[in-house]
PyMOL commands that place a pseudoatom at each C-alpha (Angstrom):
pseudoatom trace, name=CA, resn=UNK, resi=1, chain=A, elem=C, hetatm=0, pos=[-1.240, -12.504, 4.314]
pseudoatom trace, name=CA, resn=UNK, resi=2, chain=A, elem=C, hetatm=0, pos=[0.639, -11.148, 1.527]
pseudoatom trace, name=CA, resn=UNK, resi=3, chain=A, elem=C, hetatm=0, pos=[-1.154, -7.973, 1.952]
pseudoatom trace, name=CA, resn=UNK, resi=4, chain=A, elem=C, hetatm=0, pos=[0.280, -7.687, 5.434]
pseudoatom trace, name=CA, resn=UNK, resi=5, chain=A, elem=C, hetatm=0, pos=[3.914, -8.592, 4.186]
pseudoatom trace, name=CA, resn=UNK, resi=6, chain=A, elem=C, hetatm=0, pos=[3.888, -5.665, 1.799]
pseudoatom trace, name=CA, resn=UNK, resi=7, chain=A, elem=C, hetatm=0, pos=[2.810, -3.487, 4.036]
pseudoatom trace, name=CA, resn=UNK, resi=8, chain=A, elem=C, hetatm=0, pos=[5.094, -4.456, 6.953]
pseudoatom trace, name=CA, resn=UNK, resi=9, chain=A, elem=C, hetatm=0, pos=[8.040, -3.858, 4.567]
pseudoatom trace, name=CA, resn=UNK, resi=10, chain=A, elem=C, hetatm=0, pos=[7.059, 0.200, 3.875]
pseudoatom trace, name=CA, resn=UNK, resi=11, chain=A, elem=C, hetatm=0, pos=[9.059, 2.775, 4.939]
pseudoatom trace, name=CA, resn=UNK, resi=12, chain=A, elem=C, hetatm=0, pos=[6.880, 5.422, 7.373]
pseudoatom trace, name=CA, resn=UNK, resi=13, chain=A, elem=C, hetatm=0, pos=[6.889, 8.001, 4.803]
pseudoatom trace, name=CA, resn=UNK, resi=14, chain=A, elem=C, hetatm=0, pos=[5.258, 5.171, 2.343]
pseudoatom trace, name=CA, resn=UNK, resi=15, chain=A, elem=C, hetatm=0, pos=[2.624, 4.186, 4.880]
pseudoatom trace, name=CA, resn=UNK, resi=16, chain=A, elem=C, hetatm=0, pos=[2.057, 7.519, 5.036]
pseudoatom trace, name=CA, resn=UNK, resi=17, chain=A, elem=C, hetatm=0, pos=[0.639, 8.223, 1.421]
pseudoatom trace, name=CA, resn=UNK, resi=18, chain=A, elem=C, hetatm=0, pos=[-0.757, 4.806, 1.607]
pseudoatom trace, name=CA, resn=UNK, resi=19, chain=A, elem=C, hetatm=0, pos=[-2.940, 5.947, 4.377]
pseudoatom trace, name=CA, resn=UNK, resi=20, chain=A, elem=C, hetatm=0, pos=[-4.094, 8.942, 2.305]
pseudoatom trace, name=CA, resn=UNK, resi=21, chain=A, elem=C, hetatm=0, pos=[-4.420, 7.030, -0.949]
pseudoatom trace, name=CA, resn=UNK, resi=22, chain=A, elem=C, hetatm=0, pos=[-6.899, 4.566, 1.293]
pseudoatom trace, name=CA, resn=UNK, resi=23, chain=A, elem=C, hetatm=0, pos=[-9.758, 7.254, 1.253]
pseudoatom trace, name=CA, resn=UNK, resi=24, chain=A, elem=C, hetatm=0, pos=[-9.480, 7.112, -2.916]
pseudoatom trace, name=CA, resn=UNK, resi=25, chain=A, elem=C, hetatm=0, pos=[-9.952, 2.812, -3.185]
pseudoatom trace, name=CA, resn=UNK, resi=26, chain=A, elem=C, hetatm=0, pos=[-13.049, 1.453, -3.469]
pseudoatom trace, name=CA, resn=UNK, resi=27, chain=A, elem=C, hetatm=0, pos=[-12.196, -2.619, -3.674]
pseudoatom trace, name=CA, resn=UNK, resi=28, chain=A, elem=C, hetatm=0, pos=[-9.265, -4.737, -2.632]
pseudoatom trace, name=CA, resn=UNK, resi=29, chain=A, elem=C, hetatm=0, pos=[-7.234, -4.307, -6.474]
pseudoatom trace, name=CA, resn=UNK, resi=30, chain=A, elem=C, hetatm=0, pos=[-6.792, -1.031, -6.096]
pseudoatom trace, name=CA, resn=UNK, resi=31, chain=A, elem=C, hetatm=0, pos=[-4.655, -1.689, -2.875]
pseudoatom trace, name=CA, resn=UNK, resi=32, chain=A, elem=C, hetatm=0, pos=[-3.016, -3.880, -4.608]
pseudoatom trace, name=CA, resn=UNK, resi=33, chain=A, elem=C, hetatm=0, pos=[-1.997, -2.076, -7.310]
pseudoatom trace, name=CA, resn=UNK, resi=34, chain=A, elem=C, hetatm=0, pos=[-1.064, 0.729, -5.170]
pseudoatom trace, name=CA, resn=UNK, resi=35, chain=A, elem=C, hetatm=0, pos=[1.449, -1.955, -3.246]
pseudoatom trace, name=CA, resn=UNK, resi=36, chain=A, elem=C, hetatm=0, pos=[2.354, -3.508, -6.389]
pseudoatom trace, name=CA, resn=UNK, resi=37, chain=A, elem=C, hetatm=0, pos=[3.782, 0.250, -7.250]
pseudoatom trace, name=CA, resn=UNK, resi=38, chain=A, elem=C, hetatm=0, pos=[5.150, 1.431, -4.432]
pseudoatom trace, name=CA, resn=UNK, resi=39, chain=A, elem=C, hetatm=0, pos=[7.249, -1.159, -3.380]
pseudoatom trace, name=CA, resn=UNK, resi=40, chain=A, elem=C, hetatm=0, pos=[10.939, -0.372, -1.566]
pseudoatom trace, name=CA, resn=UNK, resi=41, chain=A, elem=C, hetatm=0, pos=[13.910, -1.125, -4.650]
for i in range(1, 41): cmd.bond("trace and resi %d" % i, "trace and resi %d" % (i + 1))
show_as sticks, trace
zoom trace
């Protein structure tokens, strides 16, 4: 679930990259790091 709340709380052009940076992970961290780092201030 707290996968899902980070990524609910992206702006479009953040979803964006995140949907491109998807084809680079290859287990769950690296999402998270990814979410952990691109997080709206």
């Amino acid at each position: 679930m707290l996968v899902r709340s980070l990524i609910q709380t992206l702006c479009l052009d953040r979803l964006e990259e995140l949907g491109e940076a998807l084809l680079d992970f290859t287990k769950i961290e690296d999402l998270l790091d990814w979410l952990q780092t691109n997080q709206p201030k």
